[in-house]
Backbone as a ProteinNet text record, in pm:
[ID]
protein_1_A
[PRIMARY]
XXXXXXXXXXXXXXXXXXXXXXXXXXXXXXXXXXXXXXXXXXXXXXXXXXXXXXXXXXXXXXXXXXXXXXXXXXXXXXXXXXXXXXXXXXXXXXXXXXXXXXXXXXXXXXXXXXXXXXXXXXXXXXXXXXXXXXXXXXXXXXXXXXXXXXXXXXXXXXXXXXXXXXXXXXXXXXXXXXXXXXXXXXXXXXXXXXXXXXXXXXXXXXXXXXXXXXXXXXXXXXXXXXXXXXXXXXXXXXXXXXXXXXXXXXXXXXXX
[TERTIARY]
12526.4	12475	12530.7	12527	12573.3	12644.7	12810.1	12890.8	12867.1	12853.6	12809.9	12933.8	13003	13170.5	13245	13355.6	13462.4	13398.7	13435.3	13364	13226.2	13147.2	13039.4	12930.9	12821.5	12750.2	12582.1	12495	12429.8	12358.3	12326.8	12252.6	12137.4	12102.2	11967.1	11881.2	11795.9	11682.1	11797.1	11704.8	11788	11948.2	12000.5	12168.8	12198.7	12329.1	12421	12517.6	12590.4	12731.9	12777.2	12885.8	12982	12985.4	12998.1	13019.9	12908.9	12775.2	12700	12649.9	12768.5	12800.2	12722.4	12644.3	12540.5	12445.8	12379	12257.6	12120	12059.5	11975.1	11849.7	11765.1	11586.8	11517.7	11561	11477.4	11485.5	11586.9	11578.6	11479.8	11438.4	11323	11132.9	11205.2	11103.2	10978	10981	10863.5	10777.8	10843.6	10703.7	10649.8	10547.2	10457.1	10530.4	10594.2	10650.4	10783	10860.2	10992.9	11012.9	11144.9	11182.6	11351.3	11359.6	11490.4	11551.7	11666.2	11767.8	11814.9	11773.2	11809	11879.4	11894.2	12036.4	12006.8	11886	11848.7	11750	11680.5	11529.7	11509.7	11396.9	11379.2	11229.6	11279.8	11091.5	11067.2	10926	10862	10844.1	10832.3	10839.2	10694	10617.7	10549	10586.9	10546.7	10573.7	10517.5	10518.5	10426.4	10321.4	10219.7	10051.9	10023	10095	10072.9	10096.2	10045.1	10037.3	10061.2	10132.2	10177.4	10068.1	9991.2	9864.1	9961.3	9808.1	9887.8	9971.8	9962.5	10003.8	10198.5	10185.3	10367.6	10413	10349.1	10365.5	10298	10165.5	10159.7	10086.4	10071.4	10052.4	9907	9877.6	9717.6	9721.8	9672.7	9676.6	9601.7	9636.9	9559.6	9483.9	9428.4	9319.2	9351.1	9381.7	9334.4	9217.9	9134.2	9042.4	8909.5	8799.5	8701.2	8619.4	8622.3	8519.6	8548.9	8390.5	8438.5	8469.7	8514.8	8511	8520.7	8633	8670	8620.5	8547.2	8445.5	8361.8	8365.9	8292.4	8214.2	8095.3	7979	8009.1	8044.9	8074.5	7920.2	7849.1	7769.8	7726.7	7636.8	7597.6	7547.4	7577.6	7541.8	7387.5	7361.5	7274.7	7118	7161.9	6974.9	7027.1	7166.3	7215.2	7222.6	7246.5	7237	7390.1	7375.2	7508.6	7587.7	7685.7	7736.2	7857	7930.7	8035.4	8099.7	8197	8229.8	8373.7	8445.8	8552.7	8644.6	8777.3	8870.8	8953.5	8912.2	8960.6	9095.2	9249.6	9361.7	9470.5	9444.7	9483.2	9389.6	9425.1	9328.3	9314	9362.2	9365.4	9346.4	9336.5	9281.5	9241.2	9163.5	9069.7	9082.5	9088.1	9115.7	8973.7	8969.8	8864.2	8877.2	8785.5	8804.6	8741.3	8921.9	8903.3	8773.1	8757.1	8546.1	8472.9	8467.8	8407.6	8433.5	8523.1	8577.7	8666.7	8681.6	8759.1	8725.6	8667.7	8650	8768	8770.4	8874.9	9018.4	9070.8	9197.6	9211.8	9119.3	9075.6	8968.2	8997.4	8903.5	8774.3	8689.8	8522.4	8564.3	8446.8	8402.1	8406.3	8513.1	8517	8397	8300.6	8171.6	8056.2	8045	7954.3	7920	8037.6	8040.8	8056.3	8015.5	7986.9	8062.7	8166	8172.1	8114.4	8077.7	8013.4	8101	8159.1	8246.2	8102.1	8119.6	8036.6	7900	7887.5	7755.6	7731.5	7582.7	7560.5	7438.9	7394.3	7305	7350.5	7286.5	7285.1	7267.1	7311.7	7320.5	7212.6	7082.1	6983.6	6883.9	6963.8	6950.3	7014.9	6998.3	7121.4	7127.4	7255.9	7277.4	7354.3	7286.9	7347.5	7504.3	7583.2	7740.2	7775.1	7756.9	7787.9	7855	7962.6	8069.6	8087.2	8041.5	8025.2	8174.9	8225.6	8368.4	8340.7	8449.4	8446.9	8604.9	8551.8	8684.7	8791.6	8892.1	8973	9043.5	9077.2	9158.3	9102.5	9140	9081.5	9258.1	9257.1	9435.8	9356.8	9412	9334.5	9503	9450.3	9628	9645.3	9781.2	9813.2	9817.5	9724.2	9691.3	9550.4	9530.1	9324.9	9240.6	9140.4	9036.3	8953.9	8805.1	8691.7	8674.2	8629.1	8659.6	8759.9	8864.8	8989.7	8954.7	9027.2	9045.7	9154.2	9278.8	9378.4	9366.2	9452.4	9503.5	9352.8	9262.7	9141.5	9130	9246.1	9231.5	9249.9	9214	9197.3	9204.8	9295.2	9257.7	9173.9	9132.9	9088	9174	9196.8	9245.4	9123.7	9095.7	9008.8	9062.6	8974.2	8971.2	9061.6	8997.3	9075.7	9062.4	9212.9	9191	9091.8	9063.4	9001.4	9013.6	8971.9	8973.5	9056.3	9172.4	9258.3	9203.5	9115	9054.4	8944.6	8897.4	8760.1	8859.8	8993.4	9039.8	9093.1	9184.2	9212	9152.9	9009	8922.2	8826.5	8829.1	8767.5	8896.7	9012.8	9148.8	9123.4	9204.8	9233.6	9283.8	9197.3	9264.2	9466.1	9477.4	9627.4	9642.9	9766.2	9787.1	9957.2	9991.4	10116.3	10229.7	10370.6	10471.5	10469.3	10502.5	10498.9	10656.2	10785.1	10887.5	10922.8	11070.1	11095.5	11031.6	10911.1	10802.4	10726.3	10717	10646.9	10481.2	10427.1	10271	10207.3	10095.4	10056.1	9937.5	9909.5	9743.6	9845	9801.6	9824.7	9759.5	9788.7	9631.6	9609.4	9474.5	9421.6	9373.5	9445.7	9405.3	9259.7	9228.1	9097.1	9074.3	8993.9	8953.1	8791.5	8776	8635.8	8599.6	8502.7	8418	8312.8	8310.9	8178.3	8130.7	8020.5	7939	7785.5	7765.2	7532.2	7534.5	7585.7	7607.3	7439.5	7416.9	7295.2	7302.9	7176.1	7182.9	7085.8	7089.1	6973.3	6961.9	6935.4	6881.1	6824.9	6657.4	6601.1	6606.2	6728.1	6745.1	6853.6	6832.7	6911.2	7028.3	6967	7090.6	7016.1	7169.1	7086.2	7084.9	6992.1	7019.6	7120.4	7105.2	7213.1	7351.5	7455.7	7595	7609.6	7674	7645.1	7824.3	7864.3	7997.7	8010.3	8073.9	8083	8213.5	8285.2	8445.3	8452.1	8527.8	8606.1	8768.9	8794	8914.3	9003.1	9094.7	9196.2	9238	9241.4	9278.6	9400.6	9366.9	9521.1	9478.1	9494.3	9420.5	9446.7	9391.9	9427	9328	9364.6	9251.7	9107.6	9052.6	8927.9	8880.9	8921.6	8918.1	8881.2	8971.5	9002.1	8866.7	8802.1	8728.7	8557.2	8589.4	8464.3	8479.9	8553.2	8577.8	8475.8	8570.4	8560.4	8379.5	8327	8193.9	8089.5	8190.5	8113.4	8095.2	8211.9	8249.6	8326.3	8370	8464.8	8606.8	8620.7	8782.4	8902.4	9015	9048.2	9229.9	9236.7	9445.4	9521.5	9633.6	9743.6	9805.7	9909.8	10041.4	9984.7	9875.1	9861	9831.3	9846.6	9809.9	9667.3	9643.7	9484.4	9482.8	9366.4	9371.1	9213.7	9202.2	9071.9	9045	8883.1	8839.2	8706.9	8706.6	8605.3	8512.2	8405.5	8325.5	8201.7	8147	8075.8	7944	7910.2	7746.9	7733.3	7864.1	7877.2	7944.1	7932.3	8037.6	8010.6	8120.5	8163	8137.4	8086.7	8126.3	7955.5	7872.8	7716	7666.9	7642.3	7528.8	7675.6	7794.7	7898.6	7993	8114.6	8204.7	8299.5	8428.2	8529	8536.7
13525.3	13582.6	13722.1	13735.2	13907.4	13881.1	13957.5	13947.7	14063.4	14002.2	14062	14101.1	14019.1	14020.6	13972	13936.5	13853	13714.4	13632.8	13476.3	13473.7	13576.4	13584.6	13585.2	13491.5	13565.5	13524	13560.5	13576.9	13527.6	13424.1	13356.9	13357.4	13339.7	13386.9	13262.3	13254.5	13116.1	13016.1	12890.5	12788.5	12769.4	12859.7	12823.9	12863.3	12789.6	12735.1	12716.7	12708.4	12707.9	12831.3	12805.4	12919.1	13022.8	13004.3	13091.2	13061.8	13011.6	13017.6	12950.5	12824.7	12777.9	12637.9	12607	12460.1	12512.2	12476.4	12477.4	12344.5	12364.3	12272	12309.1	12324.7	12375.1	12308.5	12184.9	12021.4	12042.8	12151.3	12209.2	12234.7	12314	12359.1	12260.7	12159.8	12062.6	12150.9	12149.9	12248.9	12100.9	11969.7	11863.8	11755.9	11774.9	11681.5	11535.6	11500.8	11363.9	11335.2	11333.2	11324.8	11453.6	11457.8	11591	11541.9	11636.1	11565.5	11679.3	11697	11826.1	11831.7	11921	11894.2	12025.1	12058.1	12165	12268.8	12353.2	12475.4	12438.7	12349.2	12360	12188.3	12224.6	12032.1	11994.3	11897	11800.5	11725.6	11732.8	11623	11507.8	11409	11234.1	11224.5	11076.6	11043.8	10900.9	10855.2	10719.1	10604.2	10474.6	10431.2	10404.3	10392.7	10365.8	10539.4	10651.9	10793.8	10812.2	10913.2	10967.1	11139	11180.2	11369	11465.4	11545.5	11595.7	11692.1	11829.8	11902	11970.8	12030.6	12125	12108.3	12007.7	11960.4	11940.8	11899.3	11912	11849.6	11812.9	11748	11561.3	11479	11356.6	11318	11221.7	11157.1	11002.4	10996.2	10823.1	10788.4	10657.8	10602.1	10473	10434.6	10297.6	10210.3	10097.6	9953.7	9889.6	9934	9863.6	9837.1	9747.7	9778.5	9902.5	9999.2	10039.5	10188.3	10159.6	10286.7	10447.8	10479.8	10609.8	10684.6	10628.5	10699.8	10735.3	10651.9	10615	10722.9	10798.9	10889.2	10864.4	10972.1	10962.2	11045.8	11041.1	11153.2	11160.6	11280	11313.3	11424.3	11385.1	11484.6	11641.3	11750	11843.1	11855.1	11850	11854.2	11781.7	11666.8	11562.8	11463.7	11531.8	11439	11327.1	11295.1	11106.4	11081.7	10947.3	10886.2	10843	10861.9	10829.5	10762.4	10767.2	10687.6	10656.3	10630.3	10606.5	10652.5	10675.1	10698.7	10694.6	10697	10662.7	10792.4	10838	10963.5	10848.7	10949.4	10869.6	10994.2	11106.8	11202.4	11331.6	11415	11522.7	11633.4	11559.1	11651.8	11592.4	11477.5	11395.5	11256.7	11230.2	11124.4	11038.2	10907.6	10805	10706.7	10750.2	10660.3	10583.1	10599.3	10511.8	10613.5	10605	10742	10699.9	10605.5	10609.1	10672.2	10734.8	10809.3	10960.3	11000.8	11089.9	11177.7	11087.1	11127.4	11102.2	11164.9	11172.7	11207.4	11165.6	11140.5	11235.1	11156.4	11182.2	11282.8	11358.4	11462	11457	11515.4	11463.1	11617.5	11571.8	11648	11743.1	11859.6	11982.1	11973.9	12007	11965.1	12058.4	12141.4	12203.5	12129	12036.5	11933.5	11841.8	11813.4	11679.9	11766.9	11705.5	11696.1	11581.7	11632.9	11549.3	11461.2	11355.9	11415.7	11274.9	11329	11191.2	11191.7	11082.7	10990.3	10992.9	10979.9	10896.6	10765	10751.7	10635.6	10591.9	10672.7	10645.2	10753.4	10727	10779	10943.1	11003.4	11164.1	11210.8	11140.3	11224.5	11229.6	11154.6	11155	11263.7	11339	11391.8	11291.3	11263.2	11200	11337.3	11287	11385.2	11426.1	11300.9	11324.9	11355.9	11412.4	11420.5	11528.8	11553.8	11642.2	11678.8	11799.1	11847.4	11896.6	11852.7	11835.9	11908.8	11985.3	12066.8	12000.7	11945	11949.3	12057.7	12055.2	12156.4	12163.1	12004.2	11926.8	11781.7	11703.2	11579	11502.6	11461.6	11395.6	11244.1	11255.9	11143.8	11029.6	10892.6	10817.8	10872.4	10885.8	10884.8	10744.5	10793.1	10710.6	10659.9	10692.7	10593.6	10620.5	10565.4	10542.4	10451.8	10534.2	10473.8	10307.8	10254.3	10092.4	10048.4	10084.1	9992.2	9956	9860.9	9810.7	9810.8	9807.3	9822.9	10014	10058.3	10174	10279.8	10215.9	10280.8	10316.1	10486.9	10528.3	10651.4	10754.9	10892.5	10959	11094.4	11137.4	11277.7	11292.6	11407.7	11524.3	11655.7	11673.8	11792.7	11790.1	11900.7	12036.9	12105.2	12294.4	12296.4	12296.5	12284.2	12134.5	12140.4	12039.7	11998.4	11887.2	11809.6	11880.6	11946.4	12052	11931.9	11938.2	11845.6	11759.7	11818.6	11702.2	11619.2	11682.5	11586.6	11437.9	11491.7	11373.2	11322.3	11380.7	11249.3	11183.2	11227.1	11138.8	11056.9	11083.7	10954.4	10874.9	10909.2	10803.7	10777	10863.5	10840.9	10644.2	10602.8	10462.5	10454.5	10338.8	10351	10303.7	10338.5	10347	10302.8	10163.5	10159	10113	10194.2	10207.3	10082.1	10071.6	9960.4	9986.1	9956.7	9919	9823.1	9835.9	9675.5	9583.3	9626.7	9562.6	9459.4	9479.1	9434.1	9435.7	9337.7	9321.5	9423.3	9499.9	9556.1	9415.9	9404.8	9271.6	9177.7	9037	8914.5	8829.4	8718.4	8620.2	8506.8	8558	8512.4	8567.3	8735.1	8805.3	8806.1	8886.7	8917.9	9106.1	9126.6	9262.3	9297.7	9379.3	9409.3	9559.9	9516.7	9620.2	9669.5	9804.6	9914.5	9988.8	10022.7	10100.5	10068.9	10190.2	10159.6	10060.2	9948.6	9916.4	9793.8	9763.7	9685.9	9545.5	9514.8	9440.2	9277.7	9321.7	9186.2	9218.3	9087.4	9105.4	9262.6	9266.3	9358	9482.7	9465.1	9595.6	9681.9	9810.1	9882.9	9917.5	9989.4	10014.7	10005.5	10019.5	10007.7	10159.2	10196.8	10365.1	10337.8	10226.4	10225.1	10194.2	10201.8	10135.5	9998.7	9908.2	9795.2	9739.3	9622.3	9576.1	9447	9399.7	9277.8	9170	9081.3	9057.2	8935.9	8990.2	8912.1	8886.5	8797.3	8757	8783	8816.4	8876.8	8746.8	8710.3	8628.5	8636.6	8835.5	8842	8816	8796	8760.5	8585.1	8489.3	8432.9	8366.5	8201.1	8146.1	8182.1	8152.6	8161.4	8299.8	8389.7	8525.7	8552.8	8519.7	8592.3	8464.5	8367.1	8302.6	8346.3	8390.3	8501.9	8637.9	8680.3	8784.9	8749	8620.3	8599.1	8536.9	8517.5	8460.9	8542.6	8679.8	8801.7	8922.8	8821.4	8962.1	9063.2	9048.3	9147.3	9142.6	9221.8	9234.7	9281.4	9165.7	9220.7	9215.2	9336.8	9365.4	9416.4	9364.2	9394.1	9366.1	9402.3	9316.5	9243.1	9241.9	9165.1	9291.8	9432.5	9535.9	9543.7	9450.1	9474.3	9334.5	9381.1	9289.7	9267	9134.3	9102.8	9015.2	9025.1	8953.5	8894.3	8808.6	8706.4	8664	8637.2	8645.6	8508.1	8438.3	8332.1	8397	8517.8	8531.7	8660.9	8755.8	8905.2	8951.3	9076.4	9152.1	9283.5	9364.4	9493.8	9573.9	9485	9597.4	9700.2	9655.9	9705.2	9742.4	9918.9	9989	10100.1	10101.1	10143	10170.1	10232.4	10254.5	10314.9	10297.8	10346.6	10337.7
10769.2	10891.9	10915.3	11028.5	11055.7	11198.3	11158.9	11262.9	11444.3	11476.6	11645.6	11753.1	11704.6	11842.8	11746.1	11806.8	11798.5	11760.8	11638.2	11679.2	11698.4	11683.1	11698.3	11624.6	11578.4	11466.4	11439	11436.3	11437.6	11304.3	11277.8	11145.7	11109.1	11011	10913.4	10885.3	10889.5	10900.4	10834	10928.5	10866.9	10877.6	10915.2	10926.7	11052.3	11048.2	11225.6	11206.9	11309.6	11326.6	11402.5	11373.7	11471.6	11379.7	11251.7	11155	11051.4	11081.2	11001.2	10909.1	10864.5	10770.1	10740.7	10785.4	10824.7	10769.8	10681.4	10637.5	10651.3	10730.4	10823.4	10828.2	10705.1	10758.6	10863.5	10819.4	10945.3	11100.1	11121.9	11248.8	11339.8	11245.4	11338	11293.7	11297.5	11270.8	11162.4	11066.3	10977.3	10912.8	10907.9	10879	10986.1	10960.3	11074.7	11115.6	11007.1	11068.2	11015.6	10878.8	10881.2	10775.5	10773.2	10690.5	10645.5	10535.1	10455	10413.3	10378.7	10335.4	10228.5	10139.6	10006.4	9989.2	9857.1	9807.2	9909.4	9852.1	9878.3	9974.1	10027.2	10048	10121.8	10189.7	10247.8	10183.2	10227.9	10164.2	10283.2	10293.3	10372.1	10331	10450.7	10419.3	10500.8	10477.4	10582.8	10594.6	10722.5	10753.2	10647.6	10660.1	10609	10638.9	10566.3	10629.2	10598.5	10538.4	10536.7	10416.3	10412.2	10291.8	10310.9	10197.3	10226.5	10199.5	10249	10226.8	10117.3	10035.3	9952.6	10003.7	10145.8	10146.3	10188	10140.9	10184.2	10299.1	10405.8	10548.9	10660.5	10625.6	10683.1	10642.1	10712	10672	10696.2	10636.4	10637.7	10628.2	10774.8	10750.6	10641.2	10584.2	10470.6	10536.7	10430.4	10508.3	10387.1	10435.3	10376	10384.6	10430.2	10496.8	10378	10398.6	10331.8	10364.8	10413.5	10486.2	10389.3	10290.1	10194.8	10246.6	10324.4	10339.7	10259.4	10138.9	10018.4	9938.4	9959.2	9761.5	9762.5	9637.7	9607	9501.2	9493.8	9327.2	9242.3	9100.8	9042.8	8954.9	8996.5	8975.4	8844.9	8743	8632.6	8707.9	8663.4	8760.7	8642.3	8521.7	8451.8	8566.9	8556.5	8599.5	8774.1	8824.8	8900.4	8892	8740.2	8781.2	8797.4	8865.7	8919.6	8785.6	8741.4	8591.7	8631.8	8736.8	8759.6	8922.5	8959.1	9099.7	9108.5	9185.1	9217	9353.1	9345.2	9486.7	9536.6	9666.4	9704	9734	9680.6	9688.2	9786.9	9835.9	9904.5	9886	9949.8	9984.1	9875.1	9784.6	9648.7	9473.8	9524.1	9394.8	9448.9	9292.2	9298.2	9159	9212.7	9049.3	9017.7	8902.7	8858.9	8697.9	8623.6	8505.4	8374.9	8294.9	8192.7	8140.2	8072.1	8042.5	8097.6	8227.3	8307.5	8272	8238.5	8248.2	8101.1	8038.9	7915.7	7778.1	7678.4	7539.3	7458.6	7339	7257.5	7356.3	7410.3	7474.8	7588.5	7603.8	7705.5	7814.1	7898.3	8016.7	7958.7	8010.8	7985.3	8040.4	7989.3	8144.6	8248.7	8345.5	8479.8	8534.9	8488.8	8490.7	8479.6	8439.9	8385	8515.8	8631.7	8683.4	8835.1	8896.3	9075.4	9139.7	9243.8	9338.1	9473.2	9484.6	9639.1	9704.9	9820.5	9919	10042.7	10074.9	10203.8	10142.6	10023.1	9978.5	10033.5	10075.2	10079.7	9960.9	9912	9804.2	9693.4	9584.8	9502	9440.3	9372.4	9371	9374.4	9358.1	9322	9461.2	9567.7	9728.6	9844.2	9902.5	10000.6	10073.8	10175.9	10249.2	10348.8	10506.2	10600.7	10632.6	10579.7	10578.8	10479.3	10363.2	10176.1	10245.8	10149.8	10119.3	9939.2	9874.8	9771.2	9713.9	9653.6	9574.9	9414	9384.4	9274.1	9184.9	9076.6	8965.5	8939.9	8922.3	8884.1	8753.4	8709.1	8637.1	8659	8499.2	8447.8	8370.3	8445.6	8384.8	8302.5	8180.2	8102.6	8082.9	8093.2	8128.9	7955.8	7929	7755.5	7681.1	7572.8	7491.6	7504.4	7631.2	7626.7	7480.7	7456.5	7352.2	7433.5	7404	7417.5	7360.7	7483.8	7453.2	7423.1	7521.3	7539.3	7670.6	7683.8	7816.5	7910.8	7833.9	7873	7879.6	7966.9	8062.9	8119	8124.1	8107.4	8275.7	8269.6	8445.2	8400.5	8464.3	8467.3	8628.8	8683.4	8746.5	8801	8907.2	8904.9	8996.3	8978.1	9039	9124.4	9266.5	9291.1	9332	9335.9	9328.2	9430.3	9517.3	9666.8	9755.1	9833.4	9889.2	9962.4	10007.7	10143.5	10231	10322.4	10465	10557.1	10606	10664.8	10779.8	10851.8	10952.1	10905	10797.8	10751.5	10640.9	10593.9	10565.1	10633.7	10737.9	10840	10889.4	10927.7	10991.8	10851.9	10757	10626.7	10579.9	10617.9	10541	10410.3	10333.8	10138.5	10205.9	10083.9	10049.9	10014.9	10084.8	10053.6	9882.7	9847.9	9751.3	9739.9	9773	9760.3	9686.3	9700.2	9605.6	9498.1	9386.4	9324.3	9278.1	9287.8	9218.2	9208.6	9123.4	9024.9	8990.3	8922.2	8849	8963.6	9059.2	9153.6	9145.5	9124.2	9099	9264.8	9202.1	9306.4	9389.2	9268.7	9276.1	9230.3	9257.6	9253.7	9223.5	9127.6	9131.5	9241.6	9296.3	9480.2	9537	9500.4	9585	9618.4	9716.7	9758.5	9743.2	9679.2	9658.3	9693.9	9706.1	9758	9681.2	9592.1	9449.7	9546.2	9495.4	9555.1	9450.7	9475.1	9369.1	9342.3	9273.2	9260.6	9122.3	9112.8	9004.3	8950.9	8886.9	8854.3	8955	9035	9165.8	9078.1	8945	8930.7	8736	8669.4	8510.8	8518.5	8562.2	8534.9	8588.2	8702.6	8763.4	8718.4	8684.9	8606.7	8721.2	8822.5	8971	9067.7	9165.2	9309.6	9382.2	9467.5	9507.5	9653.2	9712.5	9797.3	9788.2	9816.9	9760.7	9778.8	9691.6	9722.4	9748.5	9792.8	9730.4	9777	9725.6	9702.4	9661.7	9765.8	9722.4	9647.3	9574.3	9433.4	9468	9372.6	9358.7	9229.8	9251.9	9154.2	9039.8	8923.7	8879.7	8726	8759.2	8611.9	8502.6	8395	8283.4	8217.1	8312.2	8293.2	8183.3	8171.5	8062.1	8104.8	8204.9	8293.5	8239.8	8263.9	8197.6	8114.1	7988.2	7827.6	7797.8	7850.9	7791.2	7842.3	7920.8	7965.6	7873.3	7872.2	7762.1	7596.9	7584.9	7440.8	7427.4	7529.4	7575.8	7513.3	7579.2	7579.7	7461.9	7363.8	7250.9	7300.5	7400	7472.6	7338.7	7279.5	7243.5	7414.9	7350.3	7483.6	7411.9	7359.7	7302.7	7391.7	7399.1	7521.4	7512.3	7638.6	7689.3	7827.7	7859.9	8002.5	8115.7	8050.3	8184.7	8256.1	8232.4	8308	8439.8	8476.1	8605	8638.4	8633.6	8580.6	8722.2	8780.8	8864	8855.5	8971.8	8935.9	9010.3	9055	9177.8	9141.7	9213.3	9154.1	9124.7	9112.8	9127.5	9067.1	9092	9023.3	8944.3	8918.2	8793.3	8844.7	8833.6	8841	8697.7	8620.8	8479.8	8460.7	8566.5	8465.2	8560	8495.6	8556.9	8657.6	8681	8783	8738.2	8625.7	8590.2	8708.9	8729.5	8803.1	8926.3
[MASK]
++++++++++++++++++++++++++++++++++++++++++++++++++++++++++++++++++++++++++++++++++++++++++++++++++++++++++++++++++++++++++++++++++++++++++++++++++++++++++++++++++++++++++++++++++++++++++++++++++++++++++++++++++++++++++++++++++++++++++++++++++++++++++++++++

């Protein structure tokens, strides 16, 4: 700081004391909801049920809920057809399924593909709430290959973020912590699948979104014998998470 009197002194962002000597950014409250003190510099926290937007500061409730707000179309910019689906997971990326997205180990032309969030039909529809999303980056998981099953996730990262009130008010799906090998899914669970995915034998898709809840079952016998039904090869350690529904399937006509 800079001495003024006797005992006196006058400190430079961030520091306090009598002599200056406290180093405290969190002072002057700079994150929306908690803040932490590190060497040089602080980081923002958010509660739980939040999530940290990009810009380091402030928070975005997340949703559990069924209610897709999230779900986006990733759209061919070529013929607009709908080629895959995806999960807005914060205001700056989106997870879907490297098949969608990734050829031999690399994610595609992020030029090639269209975002659009609050679809209710299909790309080759406007819908009055659509929000038009631009790729920036294609994070492919390491190691994927076409027709695996196991690690088959990719993210996206977009140009610019989500404009901060249009995501607080759609809520990124939560997305929560998984440590000490803690199962995120469980077998029982209840999950609920979205997407234009094929609604019937002869129907290729549907133009409205459809979804439909399933149950989580892990890879158990029930599973790997639907698999093997199917010619499905299915090699692993067990990382996949397989569900089951009496009447549907997630795999046709809907990737990611």
């Amino acid at each position: 700081g800079t001495c003024v009197g006797l005992e006196q002194c006058t400190c430079l962002r961030d520091f306090y004391g009598q002599h200056c000597d406290v180093y405290n950014p969190c002072v002057l409250s700079p994150c929306e909801q908690e803040c932490v003190v590190g060497t040089n510099n602080y980081t923002c926290l958010c509660k739980k049920g939040h999530i940290l937007a990009a810009n380091g500061i402030s928070c975005i409730r997340c949703a559990h809920s069924n209610k897709p707000s999230w779900h986006v179309a990733l759209c061919n910019v070529a013929d607009d057809d709908t080629f895959c689906s995806g999960t807005v997971i914060s205001d700056q990326w989106v997870v879907t399924s490297a098949g969608c997205v990734c050829k031999s180990g690399a994610g595609i032309d992020t030029q090639t593909i269209s975002i659009r969030l609050g679809k209710n039909r299909t790309c080759a529809h406007t819908d009055s709430d659509e929000m038009q999303l631009s790729a920036e980056e294609i994070y492919c998981y390491p190691g994927y290959s076409p027709g695996k099953l196991t690690i088959d996730i990719a993210v996206i990262k977009l140009q610019h973020p989500i404009p901060i009130n249009a995501i607080k008010q759609l809520q990124p799906l939560c997305i929560d912590n998984v440590k000490n090998g803690k199962k995120l899914f469980f077998s029982g669970h209840g999950v609920e699948i979205f997407g234009w995915g094929a609604v019937g034998e002869t129907v290729k898709r549907d133009d409205i979104l459809q979804s439909n809840g399933h149950v989580v079952v892990d890879m158990t016998l029930q599973c790997r014998e639907v698999f093997q039904r199917e010619n499905v090869q299915y090699q692993g350690d067990g990382g996949i998470m397989c569900t089951i529904a009496n009447t549907t399937s997630s795999c046709i006509g809907n990737y990611g």
